[in-house]
Steps between C-alpha positions, in 0.01 A plus 500: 500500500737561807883576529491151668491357194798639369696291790344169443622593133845532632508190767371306194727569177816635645674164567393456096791782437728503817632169472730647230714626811568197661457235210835337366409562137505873464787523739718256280447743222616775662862322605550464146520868463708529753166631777602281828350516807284826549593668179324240341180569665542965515566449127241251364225744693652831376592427158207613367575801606841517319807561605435682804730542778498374844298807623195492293465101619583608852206723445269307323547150681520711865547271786845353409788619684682781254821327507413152389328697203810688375695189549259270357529715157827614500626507166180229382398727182901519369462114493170470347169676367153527663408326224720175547362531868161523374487164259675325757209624785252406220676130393546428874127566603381303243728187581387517875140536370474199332708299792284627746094543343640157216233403253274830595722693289301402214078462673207702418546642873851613447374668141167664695687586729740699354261662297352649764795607670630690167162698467578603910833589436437715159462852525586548920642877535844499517566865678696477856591091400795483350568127520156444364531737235854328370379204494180596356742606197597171421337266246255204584592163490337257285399194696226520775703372830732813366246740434361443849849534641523832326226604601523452806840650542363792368200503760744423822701832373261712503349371845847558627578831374169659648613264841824716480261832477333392759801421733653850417164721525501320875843618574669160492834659406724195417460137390648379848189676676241354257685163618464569839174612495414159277678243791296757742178289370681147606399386138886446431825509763703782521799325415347340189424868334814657673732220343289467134553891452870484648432764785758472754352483886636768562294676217219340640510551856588899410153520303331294732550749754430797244121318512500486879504856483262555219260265721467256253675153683606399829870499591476113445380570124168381559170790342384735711102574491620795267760328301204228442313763415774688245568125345108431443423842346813455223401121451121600402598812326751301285205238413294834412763610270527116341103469421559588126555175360225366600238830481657449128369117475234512777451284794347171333818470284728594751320222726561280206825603426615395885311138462678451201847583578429377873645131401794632335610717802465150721696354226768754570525497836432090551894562230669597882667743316408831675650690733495884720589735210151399325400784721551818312519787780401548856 
């Protein structure tokens, strides 16, 4: 078993829990505590946390620009609770869920495979992943196409907190520069991540040319051979760091785990309803 297969894993099941971002459902919920806009979306993702302030997200969540953060939760946890935040997350992703994957809800597939996915997500380390381990805290659901929701959640957490060790141990010193070095790849624009993350060009251009002196892009934004290089080496380390899921399950379930959930992902995305900020980091 390679660290490969930990990013066919993630291509595969990640739409399964990202569309909560984007869908109406969830964000409908959150306007009726008050959570427009942004705050909807910093809140729903940190509430398991608590009530933390701005900081700890600004940490946790990394690329965003620090100012949309603070702004984004000003003043959200005087108005309501992480836990108001959290049933509305929950009662949102299930409404989208059965929009989106309809009468699979309720097949043998959806119940297989969310049996797997709880055994992969059960017992995962939680030291250095803080956003796993708070939402590894929180209780299962009940029904299958909520289980395997959960447990993904808790899966794409702890991928992204060892993603964030990975982007610090290389030296990528703010979320802007994991950005840059992301558009540096041409997978997505510049301006898609700049605007998404609410960096100002100015911001942008400034840490651009921090990384033409590092070596690591071109003064047009585009990788160097060593910034290639620097972007590779975090990208497999984070899939090394992300293999215990499925050492936990082994590679025959985790194969069957991606056929299974493979049709509800195409589901998802056939809905129309994603967008950029399904992308967690740079």
């Amino acid at each position: 078993m390679t660290a490969e297969l930990a990013r066919k894993m993630h291509r595969t099941l990640e739409v399964y829990h990202g569309l909560v971002y984007f869908a109406p459902e969830p964000a409908a919920r959150y306007e009726k505590l008050g959570l427009g806009g942004r705050s909807g979306y910093f809140a729903s993702r940190a509430a398991a946390m608590g009530a933390v302030d701005a900081e700890v997200v600004i940490a946790t969540f990394f690329n965003f620009n620090p100012a949309l953060v603070r702004n984004a939760l000003d003043g959200v946890w005087a108005r309501v609770s992480p836990d108001q935040v959290l049933d509305a997350r929950h009662a949102g992703a299930d409404a989208m869920l059965r929009r989106t994957v309809g009468e699979e809800v309720h097949s043998d597939a959806m119940v297989e495979a969310a049996e797997i996915a709880r055994r992969a997500a059960t017992g995962l380390e939680p030291a250095g992943r803080p956003l796993f381990a708070a939402h590894a805290r929180l209780a299962w659901p009940d029904e299958p196409h909520m289980v395997l929701w959960h447990a993904q959640t808790l899966i794409r957490e702890f991928r992204g907190d060892g993603h964030i060790a990975c982007l610090v141990e290389a030296g990528v010193d703010s979320g802007c520069a994991a950005l840059v070095q992301h558009a540096a790849t041409g997978e997505i624009t510049a301006d898609a991540l700049r605007t998404s993350r609410a960096w100002s060009q100015d911001e942008w251009d400034a840490t651009v040319a921090r990384l033409v002196e590092r070596g690591w892009v071109h003064p047009d934004g585009s990788a160097t051979e060593e910034g290639a290089r620097v972007r590779a080496a975090i990208e497999d380390r984070t899939d090394e760091l992300a293999m215990a899921p499925w050492e936990t399950i082994g590679a025959d379930d985790a194969d069957q785990l991606r056929a299974l959930v493979r049709p509800f992902s195409r589901a998802i995305v056939g809905s129309g309803g994603f967008g950029l900020d399904a992308v967690r980091d740079g």
